[in-house]
C-alpha positions in Angstrom: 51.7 55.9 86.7 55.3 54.8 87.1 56.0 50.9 87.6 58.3 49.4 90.1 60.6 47.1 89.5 60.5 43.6 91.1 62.0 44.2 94.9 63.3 47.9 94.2 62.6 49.7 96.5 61.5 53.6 95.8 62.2 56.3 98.0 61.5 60.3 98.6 63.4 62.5 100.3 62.8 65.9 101.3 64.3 69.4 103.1 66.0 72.2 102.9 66.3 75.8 103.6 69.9 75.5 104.8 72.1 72.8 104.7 71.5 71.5 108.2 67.9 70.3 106.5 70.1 68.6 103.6 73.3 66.8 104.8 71.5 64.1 107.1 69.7 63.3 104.0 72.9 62.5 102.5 74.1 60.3 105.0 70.7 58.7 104.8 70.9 57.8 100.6 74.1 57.2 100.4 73.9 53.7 101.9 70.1 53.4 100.1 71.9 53.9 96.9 74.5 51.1 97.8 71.6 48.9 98.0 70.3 49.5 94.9 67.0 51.5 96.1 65.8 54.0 93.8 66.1 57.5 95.6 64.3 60.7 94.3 64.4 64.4 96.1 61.7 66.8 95.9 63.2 70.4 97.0 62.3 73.9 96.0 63.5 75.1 92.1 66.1 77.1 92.9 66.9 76.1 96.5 70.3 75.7 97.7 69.2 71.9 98.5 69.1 71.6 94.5 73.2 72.2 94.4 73.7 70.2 97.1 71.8 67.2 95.3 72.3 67.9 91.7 76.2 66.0 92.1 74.8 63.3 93.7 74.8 59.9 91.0 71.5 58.3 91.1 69.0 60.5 92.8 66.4 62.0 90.6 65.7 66.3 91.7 62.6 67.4 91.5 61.9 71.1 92.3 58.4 72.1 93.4 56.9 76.0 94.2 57.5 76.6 97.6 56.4 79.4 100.3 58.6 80.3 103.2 56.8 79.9 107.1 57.1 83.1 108.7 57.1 84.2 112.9 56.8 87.9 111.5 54.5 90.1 109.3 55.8 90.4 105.4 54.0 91.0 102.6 55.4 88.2 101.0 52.9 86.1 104.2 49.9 87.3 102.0 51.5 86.0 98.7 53.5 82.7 99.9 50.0 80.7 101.3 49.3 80.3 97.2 52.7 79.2 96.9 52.6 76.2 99.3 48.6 75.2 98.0 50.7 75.0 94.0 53.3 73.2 95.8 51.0 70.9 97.2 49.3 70.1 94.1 52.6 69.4 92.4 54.4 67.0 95.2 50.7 65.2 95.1 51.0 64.5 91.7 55.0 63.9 92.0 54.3 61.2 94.6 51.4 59.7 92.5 54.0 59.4 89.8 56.9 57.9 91.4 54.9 55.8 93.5 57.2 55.7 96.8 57.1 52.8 99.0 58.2 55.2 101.8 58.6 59.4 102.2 61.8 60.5 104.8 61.4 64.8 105.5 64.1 66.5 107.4 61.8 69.6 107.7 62.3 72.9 106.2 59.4 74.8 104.6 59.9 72.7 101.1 59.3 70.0 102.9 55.7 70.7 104.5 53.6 70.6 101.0 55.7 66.8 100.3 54.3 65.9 103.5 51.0 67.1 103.7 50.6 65.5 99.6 52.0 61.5 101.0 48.1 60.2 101.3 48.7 56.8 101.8 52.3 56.2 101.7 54.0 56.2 104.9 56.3 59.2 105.9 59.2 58.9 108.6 60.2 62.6 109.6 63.6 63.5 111.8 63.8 66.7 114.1 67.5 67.8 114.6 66.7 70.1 117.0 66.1 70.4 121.0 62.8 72.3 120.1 60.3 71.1 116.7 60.7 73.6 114.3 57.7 75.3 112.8 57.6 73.1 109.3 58.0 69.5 111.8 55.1 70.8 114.0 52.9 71.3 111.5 54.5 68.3 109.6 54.3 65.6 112.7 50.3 65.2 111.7 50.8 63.7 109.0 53.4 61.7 109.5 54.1 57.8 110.9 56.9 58.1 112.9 59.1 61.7 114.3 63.3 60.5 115.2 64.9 62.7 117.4 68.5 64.0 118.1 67.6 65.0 121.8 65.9 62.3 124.2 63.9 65.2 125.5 62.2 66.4 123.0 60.1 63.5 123.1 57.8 65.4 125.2 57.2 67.5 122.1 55.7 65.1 119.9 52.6 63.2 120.2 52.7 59.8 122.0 53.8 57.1 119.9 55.3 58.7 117.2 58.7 60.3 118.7 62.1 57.8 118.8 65.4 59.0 119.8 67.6 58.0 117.6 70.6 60.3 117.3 71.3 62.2 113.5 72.4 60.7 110.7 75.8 61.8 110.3 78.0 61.7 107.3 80.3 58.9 106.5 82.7 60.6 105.0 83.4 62.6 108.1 84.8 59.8 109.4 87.7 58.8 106.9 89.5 62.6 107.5 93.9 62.7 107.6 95.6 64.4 109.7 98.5 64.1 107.1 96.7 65.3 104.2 95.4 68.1 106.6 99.1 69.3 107.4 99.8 69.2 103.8 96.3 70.8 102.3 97.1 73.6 105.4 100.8 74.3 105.4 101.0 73.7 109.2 103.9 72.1 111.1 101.7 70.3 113.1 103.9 71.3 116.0 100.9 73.3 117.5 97.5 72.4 118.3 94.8 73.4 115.9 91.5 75.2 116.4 89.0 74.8 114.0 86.5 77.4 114.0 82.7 77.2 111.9 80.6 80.2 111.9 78.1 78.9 109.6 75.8 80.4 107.3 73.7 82.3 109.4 75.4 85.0 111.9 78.9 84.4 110.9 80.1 88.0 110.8 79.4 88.8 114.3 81.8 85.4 115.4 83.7 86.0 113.0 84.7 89.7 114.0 85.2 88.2 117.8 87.8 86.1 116.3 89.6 87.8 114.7 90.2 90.3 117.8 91.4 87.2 119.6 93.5 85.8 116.7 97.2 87.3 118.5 96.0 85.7 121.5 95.0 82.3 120.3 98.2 82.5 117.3 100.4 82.7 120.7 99.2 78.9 121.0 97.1 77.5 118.6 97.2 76.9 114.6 93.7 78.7 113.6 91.8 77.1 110.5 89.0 79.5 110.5 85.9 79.1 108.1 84.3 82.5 107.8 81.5 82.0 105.4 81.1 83.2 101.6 82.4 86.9 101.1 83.6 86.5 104.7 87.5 86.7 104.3 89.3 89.8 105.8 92.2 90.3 103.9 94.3 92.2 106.4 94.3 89.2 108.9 97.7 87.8 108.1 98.5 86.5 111.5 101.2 83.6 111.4 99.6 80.1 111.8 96.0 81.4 110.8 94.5 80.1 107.7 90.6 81.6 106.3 88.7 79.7 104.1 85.1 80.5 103.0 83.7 76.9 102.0 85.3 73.7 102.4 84.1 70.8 101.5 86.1 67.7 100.4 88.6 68.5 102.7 86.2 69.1 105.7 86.9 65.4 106.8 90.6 66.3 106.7 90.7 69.1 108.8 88.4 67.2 111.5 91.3 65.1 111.7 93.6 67.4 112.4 92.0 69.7 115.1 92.9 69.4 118.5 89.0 72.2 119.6 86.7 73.3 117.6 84.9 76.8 118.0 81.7 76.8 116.4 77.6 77.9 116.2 75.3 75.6 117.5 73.5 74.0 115.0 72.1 70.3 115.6 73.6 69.2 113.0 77.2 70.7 113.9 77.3 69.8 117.6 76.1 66.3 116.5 78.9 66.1 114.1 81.2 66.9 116.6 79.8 64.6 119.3 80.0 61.4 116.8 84.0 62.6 116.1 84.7 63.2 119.5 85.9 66.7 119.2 85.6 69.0 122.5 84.3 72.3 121.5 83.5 76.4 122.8 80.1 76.9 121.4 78.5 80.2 120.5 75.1 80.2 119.7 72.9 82.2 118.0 71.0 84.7 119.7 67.3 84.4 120.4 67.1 87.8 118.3 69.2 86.3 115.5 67.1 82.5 116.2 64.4 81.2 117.3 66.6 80.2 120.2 67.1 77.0 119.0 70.7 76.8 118.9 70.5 77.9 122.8 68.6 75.1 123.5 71.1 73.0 121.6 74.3 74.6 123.3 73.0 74.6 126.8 71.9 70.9 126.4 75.5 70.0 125.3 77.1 71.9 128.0 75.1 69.8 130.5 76.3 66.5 129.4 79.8 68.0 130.1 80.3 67.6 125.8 81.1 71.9 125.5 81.3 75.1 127.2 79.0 77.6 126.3 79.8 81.2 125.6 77.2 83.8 125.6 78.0 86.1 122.3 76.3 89.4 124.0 78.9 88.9 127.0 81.8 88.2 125.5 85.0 89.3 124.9 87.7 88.2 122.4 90.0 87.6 126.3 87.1 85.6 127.4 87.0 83.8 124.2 90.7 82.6 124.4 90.2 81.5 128.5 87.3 79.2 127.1 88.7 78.0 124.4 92.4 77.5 126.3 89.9 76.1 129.6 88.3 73.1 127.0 91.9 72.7 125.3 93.3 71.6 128.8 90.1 69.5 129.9 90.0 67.8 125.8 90.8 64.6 127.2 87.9 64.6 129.7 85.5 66.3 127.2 86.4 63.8 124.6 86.0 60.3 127.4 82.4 62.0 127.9 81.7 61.9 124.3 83.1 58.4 123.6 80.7 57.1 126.4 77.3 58.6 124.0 75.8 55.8 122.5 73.7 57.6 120.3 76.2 60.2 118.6 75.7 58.7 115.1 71.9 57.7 114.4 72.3 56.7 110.9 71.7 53.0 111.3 68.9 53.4 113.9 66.9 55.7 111.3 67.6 53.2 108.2 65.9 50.8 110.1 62.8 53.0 110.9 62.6 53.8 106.9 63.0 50.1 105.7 60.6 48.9 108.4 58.2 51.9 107.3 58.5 50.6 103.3 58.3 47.4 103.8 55.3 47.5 106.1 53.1 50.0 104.3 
């Protein structure tokens, strides 16, 4: 059995799947690594959450078998069951080794065997989403406390367990220059930028609407347009329109510099841009491309007056450019209405909820 060191304290993390179950994890260790706590990440073995960790000084990866948790028949339902029970047994004998005064899971199906091994130690879980997803339902029985990114979805999770508390949103985000943007882009800066995110998942279609917009929106914007891996079109050489497939250090950057942002509806995007203040056209997945999550999430942040919805069936690359040019001329309204959120960033409110949670179990 491992031994703790007098008043270290010892923390697990756990998530992923996509990144959206990884970055608030990192806004979350960052400042526990500051304070000297001793942070470890149990993920899958050859996850995506693995790269996202592995640079990360201080935390110590460990990658367990893991079984995905399926809405539709594959064969691979009949196999994976065996995988979560030998993922189980491992994160059960992970946790009795590292001996963690507390457990934090941001969902994703790694996350559910980490849980459901915790015994005795306390677990504090966060739900980005409007709805639970399938691994935080099943995940939410076994754990102390549930923080939320939406007020309502409170009514999702049994009584007494459920706090709003925003998302944990990167610090990093928040240090972006517009001058090192101009430079890292090439733009004059005489226009106002769009920045446009398609994310992982459902990209192309977006993507393809774009770029049937892009002489329209080149008539008045400066497009930075982040297409996904193996996403770049080649023949789109339209003045003041610049594709990139990743960015990463210079994400912060090019925040700075954009004017709107057109982007997916992912928790933890729409979050992001609520905390920076950025007025945005989102496009959500589909409920045949979702589980109509990212509806939820878009139609929640239209309501608040924070975005303007567009459905992706419906539209067309000129209705595209009258949303997008519509939010450009309201930004200063959108971006008052975001100011006025008090719960855009919940990083501090859900470091408290952990240190409570270690300290009192």
């Amino acid at each position: 059995m491992a031994e703790q060191s007098t008043g270290v304290k010892r923390i697990i993390f756990t998530g992923g799947g996509t990144a959206g179950h990884v970055t608030p994890n990192i806004a979350l260790m960052e400042p526990l690594l500051r304070e000297g706590w001793d942070v470890h990440y149990i993920g899958s073995q050859s996850g995506m959450e693995k790269g996202l960790i592995a640079g990360i000084q201080g935390v110590t990866y460990h990658g367990i078998s893991t079984g995905k948790l399926r809405r539709y028949f594959s064969w691979q339902n009949f196999i994976d069951p065996f995988r979560v029970i030998k993922g189980y047994v491992q994160a059960r004998r992970l946790i009795r080794k590292i001996q963690p005064d507390v457990i934090f899971s941001k969902g994703g199906f790694v996350s559910v065997p980490v849980v459901l091994g915790a015994g005795k130690v306390p677990v504090v879980a966060h739900e980005s989403d409007y709805s639970p997803g399938l691994s935080n339902r099943i995940a939410t029985h076994f754990t102390d406390q549930v923080c939320l990114s939406f007020e309502d979805t409170l009514a999702h999770i049994p009584h007494g367990k459920g706090i709003f508390t925003g998302t944990p949103i990167r610090p990093a985000l928040y240090g972006g220059s517009r001058e090192r943007a101009l430079a890292f882009t090439g733009f004059s800066g005489e226009k106002p930028v769009l920045l446009i995110m398609g994310g992982s998942l459902g990209a192309q279609k977006l993507n393809e609407l774009v770029r049937e917009a892009l002489p329209m929106l080149c008539e008045t914007y400066d497009v930075l347009h982040l297409c996904g891996r193996g996403k770049n079109d080649c023949s789109c050489t339209a003045c003041g329109y610049n594709q990139y497939e990743y960015i990463n250090e210079e994400l912060p950057d090019l925040f700075a510099l954009c004017d709107i942002v057109l982007s997916r509806a992912g928790a933890n995007s729409v979050f992001e841009l609520l905390a920076l203040n950025k007025p945005s056209v989102l496009v959500p997945l589909t409920s045949a491309s979702s589980r109509g999550d990212q509806l939820l999430n878009a139609n929640y942040f239209e309501k608040k007056g924070y975005a303007k919805v567009v459905d992706q069936n419906a539209a067309t690359p000129e209705s595209l450019v009258a949303a997008i040019d519509e939010v450009y001329q309201q930004r200063e309204a959108y971006a008052e209405r975001m100011c006025q959120d008090t719960r855009s960033d919940g990083t501090e409110s859900i470091l408290a909820i952990i240190k409570k949670a270690a300290t009192n179990g």
